[in-house]
C-alpha positions in Angstrom: -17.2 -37.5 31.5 -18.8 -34.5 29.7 -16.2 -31.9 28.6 -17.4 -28.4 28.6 -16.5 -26.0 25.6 -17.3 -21.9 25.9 -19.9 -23.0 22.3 -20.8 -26.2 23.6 -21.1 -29.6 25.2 -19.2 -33.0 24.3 -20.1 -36.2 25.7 -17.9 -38.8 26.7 -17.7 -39.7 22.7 -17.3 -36.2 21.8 -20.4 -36.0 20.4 -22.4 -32.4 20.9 -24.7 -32.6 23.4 -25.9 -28.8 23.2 -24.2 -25.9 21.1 -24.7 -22.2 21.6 -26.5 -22.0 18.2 -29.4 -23.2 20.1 -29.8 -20.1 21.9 -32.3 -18.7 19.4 -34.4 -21.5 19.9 -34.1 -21.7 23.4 -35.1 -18.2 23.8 -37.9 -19.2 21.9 -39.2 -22.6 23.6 -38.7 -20.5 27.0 -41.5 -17.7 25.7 -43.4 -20.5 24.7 -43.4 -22.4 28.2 -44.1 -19.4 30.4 -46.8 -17.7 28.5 -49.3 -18.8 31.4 -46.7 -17.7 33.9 -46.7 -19.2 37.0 -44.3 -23.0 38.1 -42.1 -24.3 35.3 -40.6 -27.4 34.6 -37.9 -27.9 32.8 -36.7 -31.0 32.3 -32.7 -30.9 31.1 -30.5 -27.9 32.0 -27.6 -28.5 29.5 -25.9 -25.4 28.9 -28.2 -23.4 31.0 -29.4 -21.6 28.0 -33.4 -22.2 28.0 -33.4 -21.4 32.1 -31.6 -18.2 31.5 -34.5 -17.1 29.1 -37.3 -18.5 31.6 -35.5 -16.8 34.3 -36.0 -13.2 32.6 -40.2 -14.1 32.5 -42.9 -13.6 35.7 -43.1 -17.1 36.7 -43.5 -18.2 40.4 -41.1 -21.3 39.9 -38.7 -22.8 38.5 -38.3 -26.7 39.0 -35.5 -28.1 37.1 -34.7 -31.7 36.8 -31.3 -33.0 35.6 -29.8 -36.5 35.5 -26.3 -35.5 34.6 -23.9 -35.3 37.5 -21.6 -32.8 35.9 -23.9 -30.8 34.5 -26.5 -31.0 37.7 -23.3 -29.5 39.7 -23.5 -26.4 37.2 -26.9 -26.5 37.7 -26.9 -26.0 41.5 -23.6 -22.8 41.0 -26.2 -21.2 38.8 -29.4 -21.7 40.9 -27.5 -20.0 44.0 -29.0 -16.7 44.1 -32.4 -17.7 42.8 -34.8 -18.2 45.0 -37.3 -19.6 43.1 -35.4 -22.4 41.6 -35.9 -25.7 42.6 -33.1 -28.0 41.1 -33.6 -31.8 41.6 -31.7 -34.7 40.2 -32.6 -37.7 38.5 -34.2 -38.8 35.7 -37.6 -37.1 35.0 -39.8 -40.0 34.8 -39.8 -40.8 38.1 -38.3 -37.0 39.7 -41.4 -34.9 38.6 -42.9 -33.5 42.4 -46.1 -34.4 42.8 -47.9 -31.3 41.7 -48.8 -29.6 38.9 -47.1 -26.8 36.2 -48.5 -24.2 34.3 -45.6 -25.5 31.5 -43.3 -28.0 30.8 -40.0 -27.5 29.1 -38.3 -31.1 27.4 -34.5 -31.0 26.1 -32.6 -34.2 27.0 -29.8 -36.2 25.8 -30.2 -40.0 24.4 -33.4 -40.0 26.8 -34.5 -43.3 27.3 -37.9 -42.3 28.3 -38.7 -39.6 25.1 -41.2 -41.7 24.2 -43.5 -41.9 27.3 -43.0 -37.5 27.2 -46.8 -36.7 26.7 -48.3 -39.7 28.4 -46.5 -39.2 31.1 -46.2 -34.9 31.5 -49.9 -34.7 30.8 -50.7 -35.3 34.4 -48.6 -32.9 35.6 -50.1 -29.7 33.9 -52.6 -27.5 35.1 -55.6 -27.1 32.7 -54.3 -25.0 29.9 -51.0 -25.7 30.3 -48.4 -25.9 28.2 -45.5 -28.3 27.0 -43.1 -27.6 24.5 -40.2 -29.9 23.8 -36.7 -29.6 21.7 -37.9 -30.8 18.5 -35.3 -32.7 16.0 -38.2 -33.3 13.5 -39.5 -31.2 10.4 -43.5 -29.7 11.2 -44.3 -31.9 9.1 -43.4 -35.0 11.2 -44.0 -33.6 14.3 -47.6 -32.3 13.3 -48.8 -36.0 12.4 -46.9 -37.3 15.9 -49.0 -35.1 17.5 -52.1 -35.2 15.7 -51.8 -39.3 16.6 -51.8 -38.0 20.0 -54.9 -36.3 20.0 -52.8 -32.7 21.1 -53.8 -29.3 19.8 -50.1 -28.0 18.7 -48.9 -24.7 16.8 -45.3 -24.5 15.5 -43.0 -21.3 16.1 -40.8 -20.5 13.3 -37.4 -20.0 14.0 -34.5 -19.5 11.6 -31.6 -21.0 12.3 -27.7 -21.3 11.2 -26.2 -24.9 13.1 -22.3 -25.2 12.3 -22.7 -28.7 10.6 -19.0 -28.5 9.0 -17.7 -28.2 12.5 -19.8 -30.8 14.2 -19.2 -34.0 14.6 -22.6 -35.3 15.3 -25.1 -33.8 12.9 -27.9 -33.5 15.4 -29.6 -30.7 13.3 -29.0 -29.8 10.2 -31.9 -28.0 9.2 -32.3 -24.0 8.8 -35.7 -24.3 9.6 -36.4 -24.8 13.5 -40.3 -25.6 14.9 -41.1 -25.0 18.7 -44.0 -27.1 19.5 -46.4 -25.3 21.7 -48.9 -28.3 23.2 -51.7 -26.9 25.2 -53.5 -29.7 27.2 -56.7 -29.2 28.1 
């Protein structure tokens, strides 16, 4: 069972899952994935934060897929009133609808399928479109990931100020952030 702070997420080992310090980043990957407008997927809805910021764009929809029960039930409370959500659940890799975005937003949790991400979202873009995932890694490493997979990226700079002494998992402890902005041709 997840337990759900006002700041943040804790899985069942009280590890954070998502903390509101992300919200500068989020704000940022959601610019990022709607710059062509138009349907969005967004794979992972953890706090919420990421959809609120895609929500405030001109996008036709809004698919979100989330494999957490808990968090897929706070999902469909905030989804109520917006009509051009479509909330599904599962686990991306075999959830995605059978059609194609204009962008692609990735933020899961110990993701068993991380690794088959481009591969796999590639065929779901229009041409021109975008993916942009949460990004652990320094631009350094994520530049030569996706210069091994043949993907034109830029990097968005965000500054950022993560609570390490407070956290018990030190999922980022960086004060440098970089949104990856893929654009597959």
């Amino acid at each position: 069972m997840y337990t759900f702070l006002k700041d943040k997420i804790l899985d069942e080992n009280e590890k954070e899952i998502m903390m509101e310090w992300e919200t500068p980043i989020m704000k940022e990957h959601a610019k990022i994935v709607t710059e062509n407008g138009g349907d969005i997927l967004e794979i992972g809805f953890g706090m919420g934060i990421c959809s609120n910021f895609i929500q405030q764009h001109n996008i036709k929809s809004h698919t979100i897929i989330e494999i957490n029960n808990q968090i897929f039930d706070r999902l469909l409370k905030w989804a109520k009133n917006k009509p051009n959500v479509i909330p599904i659940k599962g686990d991306w890799f075999n959830s995605i609808p059978n059609k194609k975005y204009d962008g692609i937003m990735h933020d899961t949790w110990e993701d068993k399928n991380f690794y088959n991400l481009l591969p796999t979202l590639k065929k779901y873009l229009k041409p021109k479109g975008i993916i942009t995932y949460y990004n652990p890694f320094t631009k350094e490493v994520a530049d030569h990931t996706s210069k091994i997979n043949n993907r034109k990226v830029t990097f968005n700079h965000v500054s950022v100020n993560p609570p390490t002494e407070e956290m018990k998992y030190k999922y980022f402890t960086k004060k440098d952030y970089y949104c990856i902005k893929m654009v597959v041709d």
